[in-house]
Backbone as a chain_set.jsonl record, in Angstrom:
{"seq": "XXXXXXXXXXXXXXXXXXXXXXXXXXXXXXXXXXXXXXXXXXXXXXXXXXXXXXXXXXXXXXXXXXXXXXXXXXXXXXXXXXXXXXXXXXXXXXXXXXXXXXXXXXXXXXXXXXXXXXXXXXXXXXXXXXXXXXXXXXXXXXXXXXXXXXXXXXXXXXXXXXXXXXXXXXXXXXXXXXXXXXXXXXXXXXXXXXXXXXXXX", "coords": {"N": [[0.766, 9.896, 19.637], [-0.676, 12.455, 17.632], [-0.063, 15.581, 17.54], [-1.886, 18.154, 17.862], [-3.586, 20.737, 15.799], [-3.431, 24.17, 16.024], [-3.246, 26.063, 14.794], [-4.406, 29.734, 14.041], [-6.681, 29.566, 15.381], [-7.785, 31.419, 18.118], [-7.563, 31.847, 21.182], [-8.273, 32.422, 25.23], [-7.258, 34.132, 26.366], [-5.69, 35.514, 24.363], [-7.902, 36.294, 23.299], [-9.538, 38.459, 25.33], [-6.883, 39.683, 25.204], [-7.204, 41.441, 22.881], [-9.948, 42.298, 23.758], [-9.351, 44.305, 25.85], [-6.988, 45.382, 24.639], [-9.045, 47.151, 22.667], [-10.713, 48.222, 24.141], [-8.881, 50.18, 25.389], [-8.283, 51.954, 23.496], [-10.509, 52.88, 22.205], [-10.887, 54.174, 24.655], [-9.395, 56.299, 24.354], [-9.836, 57.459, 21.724], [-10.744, 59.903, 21.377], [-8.767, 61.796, 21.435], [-6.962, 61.575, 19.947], [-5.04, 62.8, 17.416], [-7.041, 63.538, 14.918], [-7.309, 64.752, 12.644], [-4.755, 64.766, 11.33], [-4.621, 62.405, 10.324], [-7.132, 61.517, 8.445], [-8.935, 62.682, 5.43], [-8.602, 65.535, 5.365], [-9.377, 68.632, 4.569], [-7.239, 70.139, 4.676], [-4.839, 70.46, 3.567], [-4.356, 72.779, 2.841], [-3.823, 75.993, 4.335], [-5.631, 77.586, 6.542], [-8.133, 80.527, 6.288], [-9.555, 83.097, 6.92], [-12.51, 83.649, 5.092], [-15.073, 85.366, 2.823], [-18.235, 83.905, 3.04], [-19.365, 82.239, 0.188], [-21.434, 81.858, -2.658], [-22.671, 79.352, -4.952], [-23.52, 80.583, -7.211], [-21.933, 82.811, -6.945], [-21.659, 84.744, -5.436], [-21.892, 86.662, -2.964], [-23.136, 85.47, 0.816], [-25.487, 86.963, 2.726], [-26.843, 88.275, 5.422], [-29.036, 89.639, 5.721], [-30.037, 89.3, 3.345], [-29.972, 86.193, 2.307], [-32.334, 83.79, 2.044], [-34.208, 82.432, 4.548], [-34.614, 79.439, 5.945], [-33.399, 77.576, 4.402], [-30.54, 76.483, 2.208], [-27.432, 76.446, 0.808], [-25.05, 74.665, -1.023], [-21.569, 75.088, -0.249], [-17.979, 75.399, -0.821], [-14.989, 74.838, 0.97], [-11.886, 74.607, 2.28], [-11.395, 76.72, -0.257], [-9.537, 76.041, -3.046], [-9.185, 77.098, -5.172], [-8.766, 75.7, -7.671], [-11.015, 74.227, -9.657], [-11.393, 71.513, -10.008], [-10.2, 69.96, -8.54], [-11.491, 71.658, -6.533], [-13.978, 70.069, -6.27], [-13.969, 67.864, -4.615], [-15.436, 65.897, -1.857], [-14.993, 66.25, 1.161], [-14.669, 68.91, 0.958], [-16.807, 70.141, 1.008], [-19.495, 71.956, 2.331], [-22.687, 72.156, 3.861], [-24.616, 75.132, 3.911], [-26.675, 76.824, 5.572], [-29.439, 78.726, 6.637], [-31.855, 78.978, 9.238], [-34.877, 77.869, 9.528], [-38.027, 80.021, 11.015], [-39.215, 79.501, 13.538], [-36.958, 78.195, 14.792], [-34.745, 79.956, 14.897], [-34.058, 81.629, 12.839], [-35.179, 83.841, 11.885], [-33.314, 85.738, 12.692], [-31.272, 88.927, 12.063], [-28.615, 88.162, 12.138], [-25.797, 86.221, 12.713], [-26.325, 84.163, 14.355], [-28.495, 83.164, 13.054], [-27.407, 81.719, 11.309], [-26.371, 77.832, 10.31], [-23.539, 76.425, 9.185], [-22.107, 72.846, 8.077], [-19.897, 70.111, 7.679], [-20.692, 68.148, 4.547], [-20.351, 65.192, 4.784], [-21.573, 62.687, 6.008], [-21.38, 61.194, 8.77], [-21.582, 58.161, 9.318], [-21.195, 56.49, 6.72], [-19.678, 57.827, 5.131], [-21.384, 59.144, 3.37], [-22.845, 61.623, 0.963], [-24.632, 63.805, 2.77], [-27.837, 66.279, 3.137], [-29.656, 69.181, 3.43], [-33.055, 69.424, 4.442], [-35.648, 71.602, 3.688], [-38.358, 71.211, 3.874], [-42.055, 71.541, 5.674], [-42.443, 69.42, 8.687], [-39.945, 68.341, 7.932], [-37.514, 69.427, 7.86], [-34.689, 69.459, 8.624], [-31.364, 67.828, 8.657], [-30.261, 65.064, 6.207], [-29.246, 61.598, 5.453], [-29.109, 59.865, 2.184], [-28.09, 57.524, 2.108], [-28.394, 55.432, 4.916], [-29.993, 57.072, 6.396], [-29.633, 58.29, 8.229], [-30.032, 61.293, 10.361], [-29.72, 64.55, 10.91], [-29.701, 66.895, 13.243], [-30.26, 70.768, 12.765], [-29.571, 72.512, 13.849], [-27.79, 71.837, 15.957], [-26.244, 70.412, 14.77], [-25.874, 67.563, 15.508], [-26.419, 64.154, 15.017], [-29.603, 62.627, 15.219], [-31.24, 60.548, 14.439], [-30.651, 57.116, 12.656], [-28.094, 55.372, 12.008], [-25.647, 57.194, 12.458], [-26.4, 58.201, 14.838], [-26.046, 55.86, 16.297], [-23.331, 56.12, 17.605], [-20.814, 57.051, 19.336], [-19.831, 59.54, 21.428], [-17.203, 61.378, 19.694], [-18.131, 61.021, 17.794], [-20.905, 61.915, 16.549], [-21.156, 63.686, 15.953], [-21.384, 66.91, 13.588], [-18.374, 68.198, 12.068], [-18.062, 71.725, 12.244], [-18.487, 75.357, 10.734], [-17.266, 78.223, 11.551], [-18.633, 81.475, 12.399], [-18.864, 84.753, 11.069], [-20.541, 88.156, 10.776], [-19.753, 91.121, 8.537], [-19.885, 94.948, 8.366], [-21.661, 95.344, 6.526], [-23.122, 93.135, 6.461], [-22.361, 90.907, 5.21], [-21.025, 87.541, 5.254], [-18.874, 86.155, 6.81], [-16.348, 82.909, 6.919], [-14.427, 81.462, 9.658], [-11.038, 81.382, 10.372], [-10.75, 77.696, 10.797], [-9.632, 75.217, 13.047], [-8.902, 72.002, 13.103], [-9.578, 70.094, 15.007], [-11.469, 68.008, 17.578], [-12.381, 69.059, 19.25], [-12.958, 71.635, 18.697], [-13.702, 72.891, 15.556], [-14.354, 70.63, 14.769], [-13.473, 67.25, 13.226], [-13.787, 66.549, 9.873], [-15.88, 63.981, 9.035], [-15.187, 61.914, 10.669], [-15.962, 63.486, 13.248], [-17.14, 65.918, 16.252], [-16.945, 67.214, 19.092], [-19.763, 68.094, 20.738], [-20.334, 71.088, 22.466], [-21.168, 72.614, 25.135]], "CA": [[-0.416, 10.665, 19.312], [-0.358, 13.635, 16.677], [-0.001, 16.62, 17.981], [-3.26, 18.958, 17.545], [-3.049, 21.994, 15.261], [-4.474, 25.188, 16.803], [-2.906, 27.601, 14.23], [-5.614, 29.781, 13.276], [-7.317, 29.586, 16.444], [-8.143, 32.142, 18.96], [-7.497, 31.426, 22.957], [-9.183, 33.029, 25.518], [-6.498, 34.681, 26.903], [-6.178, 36.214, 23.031], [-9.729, 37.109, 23.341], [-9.163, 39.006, 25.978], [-6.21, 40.874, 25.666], [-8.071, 42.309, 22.145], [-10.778, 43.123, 24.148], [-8.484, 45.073, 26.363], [-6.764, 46.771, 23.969], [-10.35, 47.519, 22.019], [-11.18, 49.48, 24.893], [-7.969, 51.2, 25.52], [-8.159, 52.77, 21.895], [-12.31, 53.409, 22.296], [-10.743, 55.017, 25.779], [-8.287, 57.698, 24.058], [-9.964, 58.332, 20.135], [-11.399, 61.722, 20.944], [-7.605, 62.339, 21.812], [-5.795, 61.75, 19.375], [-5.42, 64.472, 16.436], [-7.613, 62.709, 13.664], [-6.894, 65.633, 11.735], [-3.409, 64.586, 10.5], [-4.59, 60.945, 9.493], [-8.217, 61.548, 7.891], [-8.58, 63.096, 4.319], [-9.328, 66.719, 5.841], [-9.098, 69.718, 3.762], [-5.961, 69.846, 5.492], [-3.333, 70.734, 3.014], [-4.907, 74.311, 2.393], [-4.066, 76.998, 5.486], [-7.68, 77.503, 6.581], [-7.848, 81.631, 6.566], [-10.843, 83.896, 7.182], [-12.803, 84.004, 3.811], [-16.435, 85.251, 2.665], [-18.817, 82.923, 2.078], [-19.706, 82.469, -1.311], [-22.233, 81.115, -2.651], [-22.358, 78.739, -6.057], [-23.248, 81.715, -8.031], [-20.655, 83.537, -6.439], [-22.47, 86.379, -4.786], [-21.473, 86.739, -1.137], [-24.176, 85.214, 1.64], [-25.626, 88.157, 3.644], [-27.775, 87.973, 6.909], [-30.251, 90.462, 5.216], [-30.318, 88.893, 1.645], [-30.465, 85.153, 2.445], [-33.46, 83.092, 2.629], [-34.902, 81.958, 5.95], [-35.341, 77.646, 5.782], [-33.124, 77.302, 3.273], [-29.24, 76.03, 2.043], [-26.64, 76.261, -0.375], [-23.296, 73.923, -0.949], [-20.404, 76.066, -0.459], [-16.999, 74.894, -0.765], [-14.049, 75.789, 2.194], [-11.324, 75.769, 2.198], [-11.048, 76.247, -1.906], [-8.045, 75.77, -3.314], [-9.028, 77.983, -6.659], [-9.079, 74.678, -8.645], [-12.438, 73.762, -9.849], [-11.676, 69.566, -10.11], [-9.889, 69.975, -6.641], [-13.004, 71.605, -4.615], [-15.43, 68.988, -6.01], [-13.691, 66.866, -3.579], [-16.444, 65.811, -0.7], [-14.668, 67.14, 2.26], [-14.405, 70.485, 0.896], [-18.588, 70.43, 0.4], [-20.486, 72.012, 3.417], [-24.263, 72.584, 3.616], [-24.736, 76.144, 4.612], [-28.321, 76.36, 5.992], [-30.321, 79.565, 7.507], [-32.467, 78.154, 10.338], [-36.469, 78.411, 9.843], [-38.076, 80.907, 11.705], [-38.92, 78.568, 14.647], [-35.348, 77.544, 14.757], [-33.94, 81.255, 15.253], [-34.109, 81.971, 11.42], [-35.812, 85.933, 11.812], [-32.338, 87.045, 13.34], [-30.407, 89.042, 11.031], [-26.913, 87.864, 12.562], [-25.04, 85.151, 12.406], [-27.145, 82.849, 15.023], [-29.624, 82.341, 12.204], [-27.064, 80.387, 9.959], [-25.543, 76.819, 10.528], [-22.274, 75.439, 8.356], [-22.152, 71.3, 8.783], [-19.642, 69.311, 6.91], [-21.951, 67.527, 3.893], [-20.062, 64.006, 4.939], [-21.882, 61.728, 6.881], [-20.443, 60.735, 10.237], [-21.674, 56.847, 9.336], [-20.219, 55.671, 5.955], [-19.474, 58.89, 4.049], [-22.186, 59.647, 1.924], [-23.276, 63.205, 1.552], [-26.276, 63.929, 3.005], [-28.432, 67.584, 2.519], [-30.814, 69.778, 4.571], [-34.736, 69.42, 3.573], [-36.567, 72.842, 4.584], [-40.337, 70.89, 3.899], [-42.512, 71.304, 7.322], [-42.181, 68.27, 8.593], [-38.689, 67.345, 8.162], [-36.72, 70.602, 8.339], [-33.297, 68.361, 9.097], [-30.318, 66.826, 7.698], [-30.946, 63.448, 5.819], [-28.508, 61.528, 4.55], [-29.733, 59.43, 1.483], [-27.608, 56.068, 1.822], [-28.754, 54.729, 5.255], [-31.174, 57.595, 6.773], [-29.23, 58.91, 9.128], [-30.532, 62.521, 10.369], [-29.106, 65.225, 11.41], [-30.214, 68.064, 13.767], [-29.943, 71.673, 11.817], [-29.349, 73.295, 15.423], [-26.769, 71.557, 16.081], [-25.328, 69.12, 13.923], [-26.049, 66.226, 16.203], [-27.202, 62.974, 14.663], [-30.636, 61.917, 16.125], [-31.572, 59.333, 13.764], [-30.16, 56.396, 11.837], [-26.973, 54.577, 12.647], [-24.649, 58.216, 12.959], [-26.936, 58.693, 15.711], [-25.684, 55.338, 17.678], [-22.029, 56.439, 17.157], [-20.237, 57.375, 20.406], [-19.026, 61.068, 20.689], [-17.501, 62.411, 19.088], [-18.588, 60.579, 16.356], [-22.112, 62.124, 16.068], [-21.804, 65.434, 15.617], [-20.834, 67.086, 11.967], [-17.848, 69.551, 11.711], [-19.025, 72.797, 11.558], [-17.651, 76.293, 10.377], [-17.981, 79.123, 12.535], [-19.121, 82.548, 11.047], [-19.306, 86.569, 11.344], [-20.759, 89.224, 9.911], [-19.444, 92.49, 8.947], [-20.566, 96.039, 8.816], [-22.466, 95.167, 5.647], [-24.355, 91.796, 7.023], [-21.806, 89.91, 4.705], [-20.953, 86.52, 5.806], [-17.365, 85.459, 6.533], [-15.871, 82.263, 7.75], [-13.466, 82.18, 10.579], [-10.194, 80.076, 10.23], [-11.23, 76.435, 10.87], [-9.106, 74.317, 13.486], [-9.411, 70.411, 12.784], [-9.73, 68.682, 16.246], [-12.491, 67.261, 17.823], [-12.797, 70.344, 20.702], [-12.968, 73.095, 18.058], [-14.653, 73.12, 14.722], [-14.265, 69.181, 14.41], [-12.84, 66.644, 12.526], [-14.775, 66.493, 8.516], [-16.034, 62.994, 8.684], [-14.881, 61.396, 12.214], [-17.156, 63.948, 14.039], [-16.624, 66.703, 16.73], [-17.429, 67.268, 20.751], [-20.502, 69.129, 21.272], [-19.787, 72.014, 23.146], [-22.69, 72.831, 26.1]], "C": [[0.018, 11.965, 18.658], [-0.675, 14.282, 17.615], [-1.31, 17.691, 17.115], [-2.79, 20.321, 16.372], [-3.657, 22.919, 15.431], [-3.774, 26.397, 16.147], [-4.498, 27.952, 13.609], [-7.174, 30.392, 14.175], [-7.264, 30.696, 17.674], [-8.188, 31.629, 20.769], [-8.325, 32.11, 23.743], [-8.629, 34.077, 25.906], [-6.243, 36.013, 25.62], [-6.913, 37.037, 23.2], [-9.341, 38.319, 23.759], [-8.5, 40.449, 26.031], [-6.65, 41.736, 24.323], [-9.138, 42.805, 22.694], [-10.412, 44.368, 24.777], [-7.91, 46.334, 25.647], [-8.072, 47.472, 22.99], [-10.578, 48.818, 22.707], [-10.384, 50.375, 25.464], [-8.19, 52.24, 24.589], [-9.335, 53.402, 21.935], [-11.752, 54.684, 23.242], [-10.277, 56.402, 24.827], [-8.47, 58.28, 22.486], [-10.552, 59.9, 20.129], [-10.11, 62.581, 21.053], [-6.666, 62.346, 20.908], [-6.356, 62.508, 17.763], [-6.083, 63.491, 15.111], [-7.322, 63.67, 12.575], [-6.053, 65.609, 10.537], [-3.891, 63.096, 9.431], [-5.749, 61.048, 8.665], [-7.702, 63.022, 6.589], [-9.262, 64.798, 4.713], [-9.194, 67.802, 4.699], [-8.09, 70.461, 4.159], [-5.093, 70.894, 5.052], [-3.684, 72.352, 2.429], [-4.783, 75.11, 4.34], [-5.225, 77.352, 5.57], [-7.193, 79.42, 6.781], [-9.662, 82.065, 6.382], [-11.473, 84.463, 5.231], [-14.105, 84.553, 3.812], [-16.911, 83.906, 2.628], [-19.663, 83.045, 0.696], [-20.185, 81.754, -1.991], [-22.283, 80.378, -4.388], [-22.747, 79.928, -6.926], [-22.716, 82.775, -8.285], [-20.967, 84.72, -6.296], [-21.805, 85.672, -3.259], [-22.966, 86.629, -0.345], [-23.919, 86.427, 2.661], [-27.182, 88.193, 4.39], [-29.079, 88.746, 6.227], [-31.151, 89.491, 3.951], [-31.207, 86.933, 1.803], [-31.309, 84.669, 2.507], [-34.107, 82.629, 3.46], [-35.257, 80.065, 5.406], [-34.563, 77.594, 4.52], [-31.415, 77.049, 2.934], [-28.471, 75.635, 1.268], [-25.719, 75.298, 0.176], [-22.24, 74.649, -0.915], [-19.039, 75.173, -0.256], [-15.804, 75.338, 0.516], [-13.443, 74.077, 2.488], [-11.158, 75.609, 0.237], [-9.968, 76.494, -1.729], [-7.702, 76.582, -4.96], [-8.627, 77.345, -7.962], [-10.145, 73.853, -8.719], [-12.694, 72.206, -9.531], [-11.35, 69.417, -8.339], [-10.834, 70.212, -5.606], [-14.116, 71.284, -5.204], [-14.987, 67.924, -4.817], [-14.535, 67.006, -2.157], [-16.159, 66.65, 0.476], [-14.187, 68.533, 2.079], [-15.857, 70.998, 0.627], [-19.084, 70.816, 2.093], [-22.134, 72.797, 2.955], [-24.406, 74.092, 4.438], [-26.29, 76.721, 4.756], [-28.615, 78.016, 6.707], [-31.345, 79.013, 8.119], [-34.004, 78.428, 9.59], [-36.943, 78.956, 10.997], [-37.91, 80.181, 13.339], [-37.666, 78.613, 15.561], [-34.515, 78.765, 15.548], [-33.525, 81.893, 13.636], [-34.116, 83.698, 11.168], [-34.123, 85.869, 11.828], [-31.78, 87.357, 12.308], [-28.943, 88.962, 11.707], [-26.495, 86.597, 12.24], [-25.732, 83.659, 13.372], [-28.239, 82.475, 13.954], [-28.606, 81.62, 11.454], [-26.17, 79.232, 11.05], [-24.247, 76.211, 9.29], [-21.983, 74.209, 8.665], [-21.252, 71.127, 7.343], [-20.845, 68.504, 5.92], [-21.366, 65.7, 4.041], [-20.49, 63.18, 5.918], [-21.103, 61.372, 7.797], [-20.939, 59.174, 9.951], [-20.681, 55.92, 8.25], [-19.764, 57.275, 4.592], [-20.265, 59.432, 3.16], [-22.71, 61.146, 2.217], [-24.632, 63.585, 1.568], [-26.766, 65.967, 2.795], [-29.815, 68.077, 3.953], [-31.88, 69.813, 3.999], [-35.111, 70.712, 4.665], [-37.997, 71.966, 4.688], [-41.04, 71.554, 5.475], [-42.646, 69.933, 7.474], [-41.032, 67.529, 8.558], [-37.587, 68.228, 8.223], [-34.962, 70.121, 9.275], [-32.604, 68.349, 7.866], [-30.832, 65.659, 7.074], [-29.809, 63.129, 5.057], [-29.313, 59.907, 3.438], [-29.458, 57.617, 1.626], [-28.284, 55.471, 2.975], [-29.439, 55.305, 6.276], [-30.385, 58.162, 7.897], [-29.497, 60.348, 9.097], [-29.65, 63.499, 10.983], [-29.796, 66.511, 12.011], [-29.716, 69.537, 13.477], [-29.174, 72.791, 13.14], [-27.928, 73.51, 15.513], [-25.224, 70.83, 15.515], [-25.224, 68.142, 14.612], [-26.934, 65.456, 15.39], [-28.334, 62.885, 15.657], [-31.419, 60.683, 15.839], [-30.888, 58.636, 13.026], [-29.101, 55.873, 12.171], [-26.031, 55.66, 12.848], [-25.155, 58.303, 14.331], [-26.446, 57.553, 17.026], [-24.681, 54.989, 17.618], [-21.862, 57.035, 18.703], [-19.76, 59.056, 20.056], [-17.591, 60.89, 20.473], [-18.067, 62.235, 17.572], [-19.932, 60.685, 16.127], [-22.497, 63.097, 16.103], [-20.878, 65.787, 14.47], [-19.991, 68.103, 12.308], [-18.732, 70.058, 11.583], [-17.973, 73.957, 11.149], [-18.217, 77.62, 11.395], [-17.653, 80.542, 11.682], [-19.188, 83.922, 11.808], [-19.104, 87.581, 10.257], [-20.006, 90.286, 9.808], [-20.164, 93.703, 8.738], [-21.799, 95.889, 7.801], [-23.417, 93.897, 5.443], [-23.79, 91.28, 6.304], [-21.204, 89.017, 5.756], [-19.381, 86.236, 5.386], [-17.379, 84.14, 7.308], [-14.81, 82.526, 8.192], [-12.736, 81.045, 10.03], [-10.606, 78.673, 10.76], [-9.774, 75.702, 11.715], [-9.392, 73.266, 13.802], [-9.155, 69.759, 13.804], [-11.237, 68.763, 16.638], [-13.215, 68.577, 18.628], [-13.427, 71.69, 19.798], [-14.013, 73.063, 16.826], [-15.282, 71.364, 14.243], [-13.378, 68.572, 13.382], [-13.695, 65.962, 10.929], [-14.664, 64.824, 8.648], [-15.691, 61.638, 9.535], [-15.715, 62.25, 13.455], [-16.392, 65.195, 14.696], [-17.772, 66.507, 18.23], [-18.376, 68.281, 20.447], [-20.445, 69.74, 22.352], [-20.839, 72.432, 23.874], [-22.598, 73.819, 26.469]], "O": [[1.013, 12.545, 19.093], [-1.419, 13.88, 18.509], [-1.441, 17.806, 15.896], [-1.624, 20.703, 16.282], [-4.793, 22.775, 14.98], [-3.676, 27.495, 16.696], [-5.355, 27.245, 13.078], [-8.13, 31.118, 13.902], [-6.171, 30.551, 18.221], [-9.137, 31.002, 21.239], [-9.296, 32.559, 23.134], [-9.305, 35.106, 25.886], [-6.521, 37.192, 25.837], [-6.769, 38.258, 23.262], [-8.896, 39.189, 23.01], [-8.86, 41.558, 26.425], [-6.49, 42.937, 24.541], [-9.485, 43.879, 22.204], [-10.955, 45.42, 24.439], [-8.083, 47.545, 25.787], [-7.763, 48.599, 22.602], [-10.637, 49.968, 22.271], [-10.883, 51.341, 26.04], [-8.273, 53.405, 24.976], [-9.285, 54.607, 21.688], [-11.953, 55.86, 22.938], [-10.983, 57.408, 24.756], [-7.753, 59.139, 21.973], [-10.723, 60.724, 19.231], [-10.143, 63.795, 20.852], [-5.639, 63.02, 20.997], [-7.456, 62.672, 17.236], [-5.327, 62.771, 14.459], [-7.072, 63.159, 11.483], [-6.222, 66.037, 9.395], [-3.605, 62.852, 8.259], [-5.395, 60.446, 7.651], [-6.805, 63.865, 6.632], [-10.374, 65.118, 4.293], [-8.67, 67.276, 3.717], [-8.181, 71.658, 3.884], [-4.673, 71.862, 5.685], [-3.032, 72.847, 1.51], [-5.495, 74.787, 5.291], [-5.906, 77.434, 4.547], [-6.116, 79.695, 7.312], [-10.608, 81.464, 5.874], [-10.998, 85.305, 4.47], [-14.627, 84.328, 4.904], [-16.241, 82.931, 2.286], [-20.466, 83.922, 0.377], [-19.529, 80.73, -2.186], [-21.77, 81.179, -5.17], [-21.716, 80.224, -7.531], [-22.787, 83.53, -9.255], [-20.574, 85.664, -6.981], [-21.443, 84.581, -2.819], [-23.879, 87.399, -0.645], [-22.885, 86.815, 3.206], [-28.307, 88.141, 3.893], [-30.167, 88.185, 6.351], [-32.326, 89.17, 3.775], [-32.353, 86.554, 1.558], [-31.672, 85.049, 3.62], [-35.084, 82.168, 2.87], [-36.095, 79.719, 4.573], [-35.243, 77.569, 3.494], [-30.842, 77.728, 3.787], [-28.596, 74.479, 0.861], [-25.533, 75.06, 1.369], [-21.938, 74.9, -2.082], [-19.116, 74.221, 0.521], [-16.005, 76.478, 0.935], [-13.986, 73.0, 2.734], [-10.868, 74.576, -0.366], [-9.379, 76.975, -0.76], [-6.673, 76.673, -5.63], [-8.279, 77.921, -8.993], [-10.276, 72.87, -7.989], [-13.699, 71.705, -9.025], [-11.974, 68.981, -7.372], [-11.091, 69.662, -4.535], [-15.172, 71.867, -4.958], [-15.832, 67.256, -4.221], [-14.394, 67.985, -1.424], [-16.878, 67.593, 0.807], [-13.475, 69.168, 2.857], [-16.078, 72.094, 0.112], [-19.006, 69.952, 2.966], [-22.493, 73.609, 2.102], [-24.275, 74.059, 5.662], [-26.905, 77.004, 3.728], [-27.672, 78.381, 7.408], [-31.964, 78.331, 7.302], [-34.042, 79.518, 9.019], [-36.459, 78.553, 12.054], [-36.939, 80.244, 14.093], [-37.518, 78.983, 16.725], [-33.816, 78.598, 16.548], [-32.568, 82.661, 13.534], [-33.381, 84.464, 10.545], [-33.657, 85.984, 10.695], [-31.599, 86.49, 11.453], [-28.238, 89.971, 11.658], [-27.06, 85.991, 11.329], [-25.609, 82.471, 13.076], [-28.832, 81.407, 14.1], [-29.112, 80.692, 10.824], [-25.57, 79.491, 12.093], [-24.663, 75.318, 8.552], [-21.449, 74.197, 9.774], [-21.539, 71.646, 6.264], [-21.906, 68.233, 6.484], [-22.016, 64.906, 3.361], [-19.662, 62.926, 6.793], [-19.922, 61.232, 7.481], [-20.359, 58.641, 10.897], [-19.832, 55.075, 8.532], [-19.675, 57.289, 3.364], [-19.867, 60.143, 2.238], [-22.923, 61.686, 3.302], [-25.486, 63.661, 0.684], [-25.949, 66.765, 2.335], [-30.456, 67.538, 4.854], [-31.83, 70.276, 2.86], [-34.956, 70.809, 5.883], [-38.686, 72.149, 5.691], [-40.253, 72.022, 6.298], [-42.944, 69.234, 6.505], [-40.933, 66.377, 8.981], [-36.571, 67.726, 8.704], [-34.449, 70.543, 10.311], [-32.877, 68.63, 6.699], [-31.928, 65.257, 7.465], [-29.314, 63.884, 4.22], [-29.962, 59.038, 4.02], [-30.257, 56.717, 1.369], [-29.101, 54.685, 2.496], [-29.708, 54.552, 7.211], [-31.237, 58.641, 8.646], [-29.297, 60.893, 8.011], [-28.733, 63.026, 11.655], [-30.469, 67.182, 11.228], [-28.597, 69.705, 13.962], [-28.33, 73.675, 12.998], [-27.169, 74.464, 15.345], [-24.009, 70.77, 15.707], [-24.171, 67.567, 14.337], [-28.036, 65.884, 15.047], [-28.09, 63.049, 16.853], [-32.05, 59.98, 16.628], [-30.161, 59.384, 12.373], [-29.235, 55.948, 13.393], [-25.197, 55.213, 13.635], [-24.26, 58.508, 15.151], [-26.39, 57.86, 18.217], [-24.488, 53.775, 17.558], [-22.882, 57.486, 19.225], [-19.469, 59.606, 18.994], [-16.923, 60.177, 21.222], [-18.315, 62.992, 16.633], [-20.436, 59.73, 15.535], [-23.635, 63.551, 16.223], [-19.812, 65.199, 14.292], [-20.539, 69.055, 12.864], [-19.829, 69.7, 11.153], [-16.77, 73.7, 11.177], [-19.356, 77.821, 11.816], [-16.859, 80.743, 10.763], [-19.527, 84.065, 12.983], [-18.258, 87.837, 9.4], [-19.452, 90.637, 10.85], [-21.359, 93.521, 8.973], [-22.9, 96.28, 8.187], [-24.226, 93.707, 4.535], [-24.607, 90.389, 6.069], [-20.896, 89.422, 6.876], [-18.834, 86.13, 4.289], [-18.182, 84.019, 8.234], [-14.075, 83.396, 7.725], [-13.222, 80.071, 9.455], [-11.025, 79.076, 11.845], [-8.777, 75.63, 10.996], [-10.144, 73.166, 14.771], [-8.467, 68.748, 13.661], [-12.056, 69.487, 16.072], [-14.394, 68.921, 18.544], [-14.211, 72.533, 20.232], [-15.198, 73.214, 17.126], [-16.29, 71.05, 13.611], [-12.607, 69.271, 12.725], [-14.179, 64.833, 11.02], [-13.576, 64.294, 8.426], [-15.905, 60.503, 9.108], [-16.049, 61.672, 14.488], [-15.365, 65.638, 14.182], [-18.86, 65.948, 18.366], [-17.973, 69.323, 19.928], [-20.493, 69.054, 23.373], [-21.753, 72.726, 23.105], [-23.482, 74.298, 27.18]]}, "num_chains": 1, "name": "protein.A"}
């Protein structure tokens, strides 16, 4: 009698020990430095800059708009083709009043990576009433302006840390100009552009 041929084939025991290791790896991804392996804005020392806005005026707590959000680039690299590159795009948003918008400090603005935590596409902040969120265009995924937590669309049924957006963290100085602070790329701190970050309670 021929002998069977089971190349090809899957056991149960197989099964198994991929399931096993599945959930070892699920266990330990908020742990390991995604930083080094993902296309981060990496290769630039992150240092304390203004922010600066596409017409290249400096954003200031006074001046700014209330409900409203430019694209700013960080970290540039002072080559124009270089910081069109996605993960150097963040949405820089002033809250609506609601939100905490009035304040003139730095709690009225948010900085969110513009890269989707689902498949990369770059999504944008809508002021309208009514939808006053993130949105990203490819498969609706939302984003909360607060926080940068997904609440809708498939980012939203992403495990943490995978559903919250990098962010940039910010302070004013004596003149209500807007700086960013150096940016450290793990999950605990400002996040990881495009793998997500721990919301911090």
């Amino acid at each position: 009698m021929a002998e069977q041929d089971t190349r090809g084939t899957v056991t149960r025991r197989d099964f198994l020990k991929l399931l096993g290791a599945a959930g070892v790896a699920t266990t330990f991804a908020p742990f390991v430095p995604w930083g080094q392996f993902m296309p981060n804005p990496s290769n630039i020392v992150p240092s304390k800059v203004q922010v600066t806005l596409p017409d290249g005026t400096t954003a200031n707590v006074k001046t700014f708009p209330k409900n409203s959000s430019e694209v700013i680039t960080y970290p540039s690299s002072g080559d124009p083709v270089l910081d069109q590159e996605a993960f150097k795009k963040w949405q820089f948003i002033r809250l609506p009043s609601e939100l905490g918008g009035d304040a003139e400090d730095i709690s009225a603005f948010r900085v969110y990576s513009m890269v989707c935590l689902h498949l990369w596409c770059l999504w944008k902040y809508w002021p309208q009433d009514g939808r006053k969120r993130g949105e990203c265009p490819c498969h609706g995924s939302m984003y909360n302006p607060l926080t940068g937590k997904a609440f809708a669309g498939p980012a939203s049924l992403q495990a943490p840390p995978s559903n919250v957006l990098a962010t940039l963290y910010l302070e004013a100085d004596d003149k209500g100009d807007l700086w960013i602070k150096p940016a450290v790329w793990s999950v605990t701190e400002n996040g990881i552009v495009g793998y997500g970050r721990l919301l911090k309670t």
